[in-house]
N, C-alpha and C positions, 0 to 999 in steps of 0.2 A: 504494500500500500504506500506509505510514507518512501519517497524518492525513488519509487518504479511507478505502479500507477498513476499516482494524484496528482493533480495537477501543481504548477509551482507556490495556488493558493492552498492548497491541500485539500481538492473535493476534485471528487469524481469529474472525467470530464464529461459534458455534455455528449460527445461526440460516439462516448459508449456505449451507450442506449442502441442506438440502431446498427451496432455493431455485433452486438451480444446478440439480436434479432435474426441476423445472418448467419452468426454460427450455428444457433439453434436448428435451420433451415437446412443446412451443412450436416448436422448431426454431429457438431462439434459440443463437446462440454469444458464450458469455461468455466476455472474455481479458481477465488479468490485465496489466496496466500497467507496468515497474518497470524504474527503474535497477538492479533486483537480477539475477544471474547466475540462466539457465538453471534450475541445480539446486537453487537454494535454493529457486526459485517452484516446482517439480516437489515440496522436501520439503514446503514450506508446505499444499500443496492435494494432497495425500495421499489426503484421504478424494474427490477430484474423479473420472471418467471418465480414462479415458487418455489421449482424443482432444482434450482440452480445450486450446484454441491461449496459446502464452506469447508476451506479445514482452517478451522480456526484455534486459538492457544498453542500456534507453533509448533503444531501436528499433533496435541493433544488429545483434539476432538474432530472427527470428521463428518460432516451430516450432509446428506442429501434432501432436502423439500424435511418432511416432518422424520427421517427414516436415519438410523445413526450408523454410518459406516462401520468406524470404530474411533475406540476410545482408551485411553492411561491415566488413570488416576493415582494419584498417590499415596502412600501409607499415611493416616492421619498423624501416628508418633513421629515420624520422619518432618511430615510437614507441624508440628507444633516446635520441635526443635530449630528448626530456621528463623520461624516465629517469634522465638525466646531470644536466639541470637541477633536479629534485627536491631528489638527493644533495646538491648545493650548497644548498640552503635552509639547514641546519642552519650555515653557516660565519655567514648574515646573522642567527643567533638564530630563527628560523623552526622550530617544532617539527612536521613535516610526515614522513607517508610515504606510498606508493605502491604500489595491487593492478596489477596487471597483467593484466586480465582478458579470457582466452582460451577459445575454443568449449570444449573439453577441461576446463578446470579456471582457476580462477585462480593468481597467483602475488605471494608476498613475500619478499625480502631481511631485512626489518627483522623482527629475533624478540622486541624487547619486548613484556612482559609487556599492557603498558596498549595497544599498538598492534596486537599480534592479538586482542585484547578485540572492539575495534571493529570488525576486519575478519570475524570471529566470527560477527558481527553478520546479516550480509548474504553470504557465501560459505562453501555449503554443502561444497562443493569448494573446498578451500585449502590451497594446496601452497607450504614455504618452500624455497628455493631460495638457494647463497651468492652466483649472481648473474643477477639482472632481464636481462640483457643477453644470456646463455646461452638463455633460454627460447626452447624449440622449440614452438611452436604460432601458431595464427592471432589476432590479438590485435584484439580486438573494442570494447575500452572501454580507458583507463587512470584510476583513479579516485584521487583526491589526497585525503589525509584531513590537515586541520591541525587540530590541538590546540586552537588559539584559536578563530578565524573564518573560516570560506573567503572572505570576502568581501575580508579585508584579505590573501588571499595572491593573488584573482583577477586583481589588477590585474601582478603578476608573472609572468604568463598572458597578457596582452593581445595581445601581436603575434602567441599562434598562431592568433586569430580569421581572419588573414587567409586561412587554409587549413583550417582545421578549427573545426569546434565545442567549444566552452566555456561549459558550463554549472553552475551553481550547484545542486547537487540536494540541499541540504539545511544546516543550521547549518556543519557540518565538510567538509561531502563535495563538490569540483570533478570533473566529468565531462572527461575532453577527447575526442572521438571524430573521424570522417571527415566533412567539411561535407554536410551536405546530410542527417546521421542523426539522428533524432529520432523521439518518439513517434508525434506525427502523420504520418509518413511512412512508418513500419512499418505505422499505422495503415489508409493508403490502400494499402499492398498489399496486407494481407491482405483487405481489402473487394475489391480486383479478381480476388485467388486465390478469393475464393469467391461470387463475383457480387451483392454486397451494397453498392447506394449508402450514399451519405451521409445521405443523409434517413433510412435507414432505423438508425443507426448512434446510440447515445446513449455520452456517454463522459463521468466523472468526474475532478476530479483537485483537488490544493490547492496544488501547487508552481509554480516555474517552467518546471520540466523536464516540464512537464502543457501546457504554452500551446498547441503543434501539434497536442497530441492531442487539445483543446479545438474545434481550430481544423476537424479534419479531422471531427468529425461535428455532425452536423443537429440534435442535440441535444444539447447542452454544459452539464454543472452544474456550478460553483462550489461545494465546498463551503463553509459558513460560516464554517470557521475557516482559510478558504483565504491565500494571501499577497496581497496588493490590486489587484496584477496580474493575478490568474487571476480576482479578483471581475470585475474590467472586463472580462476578454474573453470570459468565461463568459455563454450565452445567457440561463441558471436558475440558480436558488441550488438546494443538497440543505444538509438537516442538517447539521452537526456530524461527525464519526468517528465520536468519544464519545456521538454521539446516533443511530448507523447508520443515517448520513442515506444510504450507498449502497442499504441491503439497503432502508429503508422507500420510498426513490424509485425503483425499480425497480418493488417493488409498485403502488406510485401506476399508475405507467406501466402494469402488466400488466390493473389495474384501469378503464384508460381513463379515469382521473383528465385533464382535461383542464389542459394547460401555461400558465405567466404566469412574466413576471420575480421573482415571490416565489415562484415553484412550489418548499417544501419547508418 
């Protein structure tokens, strides 16, 4: 979503709508991407078909129309331990809070002002709660939002790589989810829920939290203003965001534009 799809103001472009209309026609199935929950890719693409597949919470949760691909939830003792280690942040100066994001809805403790701003952001479903540890649902993501740099609070994170994933999905935002979840791997499910190889599969992305989902189809774009990780593992370059390098490389592709490493 955020610097592959959206546009440079960060919304959908217009241009999408009768795009997605085509592919439909095509018997192409277009799924959105995103560390973002469920509901908010459901408000986002509003104007979309019903049936349109989400894999949403960073290959957490993958759903088709009302129909659930699949899903990885986490151990709730697992996730109350992260939980516990957050709250402590703020004793080492660390300005940091914590979504708790559950199939049902997400959840927050922390009610400032500046801190549900951001959670705002990304959770169309968000529910505060006086405590993270009480939450009754299945818990799919836990997402760490630091004030500064997620990068200088990942390293406070390291030992729970040994059992789950941690990832980086944005300037502020650490992922921590169940090992082995990712885009790419929501990715290759939903291609065997509906009998669609790899080869036949093109996929965008600009972050880190993009590299599996890179990885998992036959056709892989970088966009340009990608992080230089995802340029290197990316098959093709596409545009820009700000230059709707998804919506014009798609065309390329529907056009039988033929592929090269500068293809965009």
């Amino acid at each position: 979503m955020d610097g592959t799809l959206l546009d440079g103001d960060g919304r959908i472009p217009d241009e999408l709508w009768p795009l997605l209309d085509e592919l439909d026609e095509r018997g192409i199935v277009f799924a959105p991407a995103s560390g973002r929950q469920l509901a908010t890719l459901r408000r986002s693409f509003d104007h979309a078909r019903d049936d349109v597949v989400y894999i949403a919470e960073n290959g957490a949760y993958v759903v088709r129309g009302d129909e659930e691909v699949s899903s990885d939830a986490m151990d709730a003792g697992f996730a109350a331990s992260v939980i516990e280690r957050v709250r402590s942040f703020g004793e080492r100066g660390v300005d940091a809070g914590i979504v708790v994001c559950g199939k049902r809805s997400a959840y927050v403790e922390r009610t400032d002002a500046a801190f549900l701003a951001e959670a705002d952001k990304y959770y169309a479903r968000l529910e505060v709660v006086d405590d993270l540890l009480a939450v009754d649902d299945q818990i799919l993501k836990l997402a760490i939002y630091d004030f500064g740099e997620a990068a200088n609070t990942e390293p406070e994170l390291e030992d729970l790589r040994a059992t789950h994933q941690v990832v980086v999905s944005g300037h502020h935002w650490i992922d921590v989810m169940n090992a082995g979840v990712n885009k790419g791997v929501a990715l290759a499910r939903l291609q065997s829920a509906l009998g669609i190889d790899r080869a036949q599969t093109a996929a965008f992305g600009d972050y880190l939290n993009d590299l599996e989902l890179l990885d998992a189809a036959g056709m892989s774009f970088a966009m340009s203003n990608a992080h230089p990780e995802v340029l290197a593992r990316a098959r093709f370059r596409a545009p820009s965001n700000v230059e709707l390098g998804v919506l014009t490389t798609i065309r390329r592709l529907l056009d039988g534009d033929p592929l090269d490493p500068g293809f965009g």
